[in-house]
C-alpha positions in Angstrom: 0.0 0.0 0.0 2.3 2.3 1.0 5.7 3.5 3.0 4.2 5.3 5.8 6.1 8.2 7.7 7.9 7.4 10.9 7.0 9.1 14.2 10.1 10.3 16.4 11.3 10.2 19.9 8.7 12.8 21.8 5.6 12.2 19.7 2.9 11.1 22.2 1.8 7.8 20.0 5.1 6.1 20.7 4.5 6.4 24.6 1.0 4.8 24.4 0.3 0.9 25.2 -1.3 -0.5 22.3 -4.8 -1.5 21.9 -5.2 -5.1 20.8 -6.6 -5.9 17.5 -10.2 -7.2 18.4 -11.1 -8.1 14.6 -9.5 -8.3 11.3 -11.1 -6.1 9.1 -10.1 -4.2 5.6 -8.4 -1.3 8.0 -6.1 -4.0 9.9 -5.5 -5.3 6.3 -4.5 -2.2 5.0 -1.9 -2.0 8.0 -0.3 -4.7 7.7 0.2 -3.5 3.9 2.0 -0.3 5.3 3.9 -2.0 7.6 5.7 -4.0 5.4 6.0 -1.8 3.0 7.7 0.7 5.6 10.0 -2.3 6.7 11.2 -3.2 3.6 13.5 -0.5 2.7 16.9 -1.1 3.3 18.5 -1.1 7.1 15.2 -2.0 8.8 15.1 -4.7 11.0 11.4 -4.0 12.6 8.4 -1.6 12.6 6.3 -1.5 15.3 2.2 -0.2 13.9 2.4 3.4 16.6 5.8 3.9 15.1 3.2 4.9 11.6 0.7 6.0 14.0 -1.7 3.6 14.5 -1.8 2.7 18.0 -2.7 -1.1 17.2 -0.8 -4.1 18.7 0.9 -4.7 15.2 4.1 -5.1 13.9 6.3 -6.3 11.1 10.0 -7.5 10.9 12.6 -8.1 8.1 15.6 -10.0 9.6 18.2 -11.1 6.8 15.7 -11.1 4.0 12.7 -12.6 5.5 9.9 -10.2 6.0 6.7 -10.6 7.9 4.2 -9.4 10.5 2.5 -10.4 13.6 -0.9 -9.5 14.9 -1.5 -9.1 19.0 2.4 -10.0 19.9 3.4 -11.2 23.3 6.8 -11.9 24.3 6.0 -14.8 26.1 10.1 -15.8 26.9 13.0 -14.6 27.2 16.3 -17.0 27.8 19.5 -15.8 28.9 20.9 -13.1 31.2 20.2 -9.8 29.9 23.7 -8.4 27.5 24.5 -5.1 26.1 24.1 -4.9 22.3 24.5 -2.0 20.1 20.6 -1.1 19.6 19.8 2.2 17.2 15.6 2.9 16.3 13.6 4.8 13.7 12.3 7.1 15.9 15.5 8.0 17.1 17.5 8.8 13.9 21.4 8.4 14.3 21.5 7.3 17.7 22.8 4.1 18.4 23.8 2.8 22.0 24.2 -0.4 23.6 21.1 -1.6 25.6 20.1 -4.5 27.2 18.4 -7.4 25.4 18.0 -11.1 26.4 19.9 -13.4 23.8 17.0 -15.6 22.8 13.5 -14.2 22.5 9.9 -15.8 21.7 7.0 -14.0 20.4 3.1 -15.2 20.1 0.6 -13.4 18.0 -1.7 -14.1 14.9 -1.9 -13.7 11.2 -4.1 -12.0 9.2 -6.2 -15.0 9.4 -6.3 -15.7 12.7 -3.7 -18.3 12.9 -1.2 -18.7 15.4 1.8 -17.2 14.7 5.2 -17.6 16.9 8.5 -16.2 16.1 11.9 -17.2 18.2 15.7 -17.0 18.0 18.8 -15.3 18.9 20.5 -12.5 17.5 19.4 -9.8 15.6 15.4 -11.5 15.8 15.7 -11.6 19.7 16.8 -8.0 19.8 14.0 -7.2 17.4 11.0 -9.0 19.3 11.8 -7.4 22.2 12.4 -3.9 20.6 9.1 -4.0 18.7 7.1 -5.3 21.7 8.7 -2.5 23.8 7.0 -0.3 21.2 3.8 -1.8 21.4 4.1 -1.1 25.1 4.8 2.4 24.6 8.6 2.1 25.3 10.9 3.4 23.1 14.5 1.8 24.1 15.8 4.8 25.5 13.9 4.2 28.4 16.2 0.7 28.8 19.3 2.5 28.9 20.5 3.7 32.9 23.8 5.3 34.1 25.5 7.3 31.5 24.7 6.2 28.9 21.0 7.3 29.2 22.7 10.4 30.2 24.4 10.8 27.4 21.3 9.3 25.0 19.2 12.0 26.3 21.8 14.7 25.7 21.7 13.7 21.9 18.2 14.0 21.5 17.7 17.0 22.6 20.9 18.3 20.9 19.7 16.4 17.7 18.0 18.4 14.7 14.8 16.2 14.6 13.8 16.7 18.3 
C-alpha cells in the first residue's frame, strides 16, 4: 500500500500501550500492507504499527531477508541473562547505544487469518521482538538505557535536529 512516515522520539503515540486488534477487518489489512511496505526498505530490522501512527498491537519484521508481521504479539520468553548490544531505532535517527536485550526471544501473535503465529531465535530476531514489543508497550529503548549512557542518549536527542 504504501511506505508510511515514521514518528520520532517525543511524539505522544510512541509512549501509548497499544490497543489489541479485536477483529481483522479491511483497516487492519490495510496495515499490515504499510507496515511492510515501511519495513522493507533497506537497514530495517522492525516496525512496530504506533511507530506509523496507529496505535494497534501490530508489527512487522525483516531480519536477513525474511519479512513478515505479527498481529497481538506477546513476548512470552526470554532466555538468557540480559547483554549489552549496540541497539539504534527509527524514531531515534542516528542514535545508536548499547542496551540490554536477552539473547534468545519468543513472540506469540496471529496472522491476518487468525492463525497462530510464533517467532523465536537469537540475534538480531531476539533483539528485534523485544524492541518492537517495547513499542507496542509504549517504550521506546531509551527508556532501557541507565547510568551514563542514558545520560548521554538523552543529551543527543535534545541536541539532535529532529527533536
Amino acid at each position: 500500500m504504501a511506505v508510511r512516515e515514521i514518528r520520532l522520539y517525543g511524539d505522544p503515540v510512541l509512549r501509548e500501550r497499544c490497543a489489541t486488534i479485536d477483529g481483522i477487518d479491511d483497516g487492519v489489512r490495510a496495515l499490515v500492507a504499510d507496515l511492510l511496505d515501511t519495513v522493507a526498505l533497506p537497514g530495517r530490522a522492525g516496525v512496530a504499527a504506533n511507530q506509523i501512527g496507529v496505535a494497534l498491537r501490530a508489527f512487522s519484521y525483516n531480519i536477513d531477508g525474511d519479512i513478515g508481521y505479527v498481529l497481538n504479539p506477546v513476548l512470552t520468553e526470554v532466555r538468557g541473562e540480559p547483554e549489552l548490544v549496540g541497539e539504534g531505532c527509527l524514531s531515534v535517527p542516528g542514535l545508536w547505544h548499547d542496551t540490554p536485550r536477552h539473547p534468545w526471544a519468543r513472540v506469540e501473535g496471529i496472522d491476518l487469518d487468525g492463525e497462530p503465529v510464533v517467532l523465536e531465535g537469537e540475534g538480531l530476531l531476539a533483539q528485534a521482538l523485544q524492541h518492537e514489543t517495547d513499542h507496542l508497550d509504549g517504550m521506546v529503548y531509551l527508556g532501557r538505557l541507565q547510568g551514563e549512557t542514558r545520560k548521554l542518549a538523552m543529551r543527543q536527542v535534545r541536541e539532535s535536529d529532529w527533536f
